[in-house]
N, C-alpha and C positions, 0 to 999 in steps of 0.2 A: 501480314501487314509490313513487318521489317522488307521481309522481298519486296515489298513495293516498294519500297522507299529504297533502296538498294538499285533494281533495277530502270528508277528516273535519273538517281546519278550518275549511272552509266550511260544513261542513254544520251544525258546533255553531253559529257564526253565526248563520245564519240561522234554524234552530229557537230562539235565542235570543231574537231579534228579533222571530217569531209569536207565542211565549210571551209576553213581555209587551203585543202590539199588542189581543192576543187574550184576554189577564186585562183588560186595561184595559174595552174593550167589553164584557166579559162584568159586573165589577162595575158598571158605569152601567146596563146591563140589569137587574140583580138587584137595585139601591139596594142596594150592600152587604149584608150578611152577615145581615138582618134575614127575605128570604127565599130563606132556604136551600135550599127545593127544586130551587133552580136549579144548584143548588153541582156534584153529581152529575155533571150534563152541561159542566158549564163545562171550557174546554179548558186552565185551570191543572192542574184535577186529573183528566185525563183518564189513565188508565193506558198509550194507545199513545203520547202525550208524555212520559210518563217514562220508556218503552222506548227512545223516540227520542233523547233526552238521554244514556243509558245508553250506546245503540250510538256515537251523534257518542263519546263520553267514551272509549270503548272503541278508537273509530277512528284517535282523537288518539294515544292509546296507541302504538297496533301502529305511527301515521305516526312514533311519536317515536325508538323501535327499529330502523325500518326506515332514520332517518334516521342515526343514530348508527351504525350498521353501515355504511351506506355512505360513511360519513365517512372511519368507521376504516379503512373497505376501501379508498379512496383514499390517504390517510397511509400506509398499509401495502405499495400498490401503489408510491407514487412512494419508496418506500424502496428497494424491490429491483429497481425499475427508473425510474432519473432521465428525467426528459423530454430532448426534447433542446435542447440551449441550457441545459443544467444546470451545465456546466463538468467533468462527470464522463465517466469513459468505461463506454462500455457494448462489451459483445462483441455484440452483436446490431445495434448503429446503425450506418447509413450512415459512409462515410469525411465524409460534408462534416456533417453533425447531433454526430459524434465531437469536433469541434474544432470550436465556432462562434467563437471570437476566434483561431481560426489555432493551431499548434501552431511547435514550437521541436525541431530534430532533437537528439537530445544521446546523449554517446556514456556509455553504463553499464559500468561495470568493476569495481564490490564493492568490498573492503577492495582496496588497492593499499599500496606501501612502496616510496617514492622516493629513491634514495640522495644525499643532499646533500654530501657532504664523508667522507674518512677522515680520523677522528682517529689513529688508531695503525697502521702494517702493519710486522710482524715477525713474518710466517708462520712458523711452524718455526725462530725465533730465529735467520732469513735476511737479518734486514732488510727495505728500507734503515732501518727506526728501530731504535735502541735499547730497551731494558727488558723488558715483559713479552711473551711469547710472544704472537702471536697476530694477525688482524686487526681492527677497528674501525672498522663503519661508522655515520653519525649520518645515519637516514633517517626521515622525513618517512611520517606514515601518515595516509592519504584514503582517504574512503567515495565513489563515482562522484565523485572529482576536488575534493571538498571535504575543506578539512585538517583534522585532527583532534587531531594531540598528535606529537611527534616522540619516538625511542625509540633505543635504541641494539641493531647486531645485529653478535654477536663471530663469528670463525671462528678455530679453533683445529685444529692439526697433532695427528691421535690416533697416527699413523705416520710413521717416519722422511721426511723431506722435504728436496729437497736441490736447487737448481737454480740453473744460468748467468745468470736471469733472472728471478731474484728480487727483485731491484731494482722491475722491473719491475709487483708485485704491486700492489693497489690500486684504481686508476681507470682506465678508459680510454673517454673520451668520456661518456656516460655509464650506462657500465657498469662493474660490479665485474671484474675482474678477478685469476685467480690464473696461472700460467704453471709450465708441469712438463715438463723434460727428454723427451724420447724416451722408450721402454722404461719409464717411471716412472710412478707415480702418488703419488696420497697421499690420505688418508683426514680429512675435516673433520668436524669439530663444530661448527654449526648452531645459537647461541642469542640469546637474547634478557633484555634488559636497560631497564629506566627509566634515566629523567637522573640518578639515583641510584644506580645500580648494584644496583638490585631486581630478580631474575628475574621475566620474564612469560610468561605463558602467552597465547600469543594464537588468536583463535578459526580465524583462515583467514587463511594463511601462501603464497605462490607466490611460487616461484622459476624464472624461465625462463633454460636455457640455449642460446648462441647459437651457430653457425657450425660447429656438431659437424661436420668431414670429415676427410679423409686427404690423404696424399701421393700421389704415384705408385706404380703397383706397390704399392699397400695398406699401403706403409710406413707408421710413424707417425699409426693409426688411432687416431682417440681414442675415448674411453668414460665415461660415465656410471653409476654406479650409485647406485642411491636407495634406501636403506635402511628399515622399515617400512612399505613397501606404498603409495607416495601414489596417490595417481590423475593420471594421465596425462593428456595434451593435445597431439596432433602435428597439422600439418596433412596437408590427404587426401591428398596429393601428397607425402606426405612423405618423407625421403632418410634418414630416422634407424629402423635397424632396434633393434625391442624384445624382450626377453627373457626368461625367469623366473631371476632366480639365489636359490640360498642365502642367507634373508634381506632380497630387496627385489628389482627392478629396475631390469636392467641395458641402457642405450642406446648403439648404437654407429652410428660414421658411416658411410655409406656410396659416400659420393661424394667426387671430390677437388675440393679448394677451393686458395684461394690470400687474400694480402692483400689483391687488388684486388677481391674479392665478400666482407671483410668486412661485418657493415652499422658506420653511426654515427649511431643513432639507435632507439631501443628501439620507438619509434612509427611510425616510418617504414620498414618493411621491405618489401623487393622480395620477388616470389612465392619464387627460389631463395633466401631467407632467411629467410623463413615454413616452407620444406621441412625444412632442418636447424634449427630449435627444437625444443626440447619444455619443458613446463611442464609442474612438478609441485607438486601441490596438498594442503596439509596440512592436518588442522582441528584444533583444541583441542590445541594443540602446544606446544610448552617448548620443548625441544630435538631434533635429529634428525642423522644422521651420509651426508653424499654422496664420494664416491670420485670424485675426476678423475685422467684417466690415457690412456695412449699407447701402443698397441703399440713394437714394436721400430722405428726408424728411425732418420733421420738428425737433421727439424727438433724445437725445441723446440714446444710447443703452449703458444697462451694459453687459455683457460679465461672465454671472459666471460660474462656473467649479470647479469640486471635479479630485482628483486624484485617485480617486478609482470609484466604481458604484456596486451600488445596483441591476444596471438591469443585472448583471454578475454572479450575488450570486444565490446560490441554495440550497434548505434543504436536509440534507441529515443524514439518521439514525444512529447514531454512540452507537455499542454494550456496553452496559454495561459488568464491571466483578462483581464478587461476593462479592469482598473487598468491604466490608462496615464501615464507622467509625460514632458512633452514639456519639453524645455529650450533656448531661444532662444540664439542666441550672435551676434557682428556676422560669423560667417564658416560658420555650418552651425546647421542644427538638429537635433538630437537626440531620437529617441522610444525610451523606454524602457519594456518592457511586464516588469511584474511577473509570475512566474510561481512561484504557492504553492499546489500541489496541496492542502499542507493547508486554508489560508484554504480553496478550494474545497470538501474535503470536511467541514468547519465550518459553512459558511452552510447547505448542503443538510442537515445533522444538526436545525439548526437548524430548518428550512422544514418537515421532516417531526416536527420538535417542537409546533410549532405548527398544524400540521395536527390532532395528536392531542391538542391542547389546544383547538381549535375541537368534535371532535367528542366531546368529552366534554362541554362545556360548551353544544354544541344539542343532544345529548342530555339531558341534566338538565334545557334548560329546557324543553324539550318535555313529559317525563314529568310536570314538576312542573305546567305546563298542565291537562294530561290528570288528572291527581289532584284539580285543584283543580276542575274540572267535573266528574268523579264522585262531590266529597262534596259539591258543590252539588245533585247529581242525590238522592243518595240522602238530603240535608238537607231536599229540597222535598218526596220521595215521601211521609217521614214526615209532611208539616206537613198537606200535599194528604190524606192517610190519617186527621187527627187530625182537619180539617176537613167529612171523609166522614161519620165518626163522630159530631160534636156534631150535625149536619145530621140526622144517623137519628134521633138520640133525639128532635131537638126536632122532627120531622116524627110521632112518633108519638105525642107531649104531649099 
């Protein structure tokens, strides 16, 4: 299609170039316009040069359209699919074309909520603080590990609560935790608060609890239940058996544990502590009500939980760009590789902006080419026509 469009502009060319080689010899044959019998044949006003002007004019045309479409067809190609070495990824490209500046492994985990500190713990007006009921944590909320605004999250005693180790309630390591007698449970309230003390509604809420097991002889099982239906996350190997109860779901341990396979570390858990987790997952949430609790036995259970989970996260390749900033020091050098998916997909918005502002702009000029040699064509046909005409008359004078 390009050679068509290629070989009409040549073609106007060069009929352009005969037209006048060929008027010129024709008037110094004729002594100008004085004898007109010659006019007729002369190959200005020859009628298959005006057809030939017509088609080159026509050809231009069809090469200007044919151009602009494959402009756009390209613009429109390198839209829905980047070349490679674009800095973008494509499901269809090679692993090594996917990442031409290298890629960065980085671990994705959505909204997360970090517990940084308790401001208040006086669960069931247990202590150890004085004042209002309840506990108070000040946690930290990140999008894949980037901060975002910190917030405050209460838990409140909805049923009697009563324990040897309540003192105990709060932090441990860094996990929340609560602690409940044997044979006991108690029932929380689950909400959320700004640095104001303004309820929030937040969009995706998880809460993972840790180390669910028993004693010997299945004394002192403990249990979970999660009130409104959240959605679950166990591992495949997992030691926490699940339930349907009145109301919500209900998880119990099933294996016996001890202090020395608790974990201390929310991120660092061993297979048999990925076994006894579960996270459960809330969306467009206010508030919500969890039950922790212990069959009959002898030890007290603690009750710990992160507000985020590990077993949620997943690695995922993140494209490097080209920006590099290297920084010299008297004892190491330093290379630092910028990595902004968005700058990436900016330039490319941009490239294929530009593309479609090339093929509109050789379309047009082409068109307007091709117009301006069709009213040249049909300018000359008339003049050639008015020339044929005074020619008759004055041949039959």
């Amino acid at each position: 299609l390009v050679s068509v469009a290629k070989a009409g502009l040549h073609r106007i060319v060069a009929t352009f170039r005969r037209s006048g080689s060929m008027a010129v010899r024709d008037m110094e044959m004729s002594g100008g316009l004085e004898d007109s019998t010659l006019i007729d044949d002369a190959p200005t006003g020859s009628p298959h040069r005006v057809r030939r002007i017509f088609a080159a004019g026509a050809a231009l045309l069809a090469g200007a359209v044919v151009c602009a479409v494959l402009l756009s067809g390209g613009a429109a190609s390198a839209a829905v699919a980047p070349q490679p070495g674009s800095g973008l990824l494509r499901a269809d490209a090679e692993p090594d074309s996917k990442f031409p500046w290298g890629y960065d492994e980085v671990e994705m985990c959505g909204v997360d909520y970090h517990i940084k500190k308790v401001l208040h713990s006086n669960l069931g007006g247990q202590g150890p603080d004085e004042g209002p009921e309840g506990i108070k944590y000040l946690c930290s909320e990140s999008v894949n590990h980037k901060y975002k605004r910190d917030i405050i999250v209460e838990m409140n005693a909805m049923t009697h609560y009563q324990s040897k180790s309540a003192h105990m309630n709060g932090i441990t390591h860094d996990f929340g935790s609560i602690h409940v007698d044997a044979g006991e449970h108690v029932k929380v309230l689950i909400h959320f608060q700004d640095l104001d003390g303004k309820p929030l509604e937040l969009e995706t809420f998880r809460m993972t609890f840790y180390d669910l097991d028993e004693a010997p002889h299945h004394l002192s099982q403990e249990y979970i239940i999660a009130e409104g239906h959240p959605s679950a996350i166990r591992d495949r190997d997992t030691q926490v058996h699940k339930q349907q109860v009145h109301g919500g779901v209900e998880f119990d341990a099933t294996e016996i544990g001890s202090g020395a396979d608790n974990p201390e570390d929310s991120s660092e858990l061993t297979h048999t502590q990925k076994d006894r987790s579960v996270v459960l997952t809330y969306r467009d949430i206010k508030q919500f009500h969890v039950t922790m609790g212990s069959h009959h036995g002898h030890s007290p259970r603690a009750f710990e939980f992160a507000l985020h989970s590990a077993l949620t996260c997943h690695k995922a390749k993140l494209a490097r760009t080209s920006t590099t900033t290297t920084t010299a020091t008297a004892t190491a050098t330093t290379t630092t590789t910028t990595i902004d998916p968005k700058a990436i997909a900016a330039m490319e918005k941009e490239k294929q902006a530009n593309l479609g502002k090339a093929a509109a702009i050789g379309g047009a000029v082409a068109a307007t080419a091709a117009m301006y040699f069709l009213v040249a064509g049909i300018r000359k046909w008339f003049v050639d026509r008015e020339l044929r005409e005074i020619a008759y008359f004055e041949g039959t004078s």
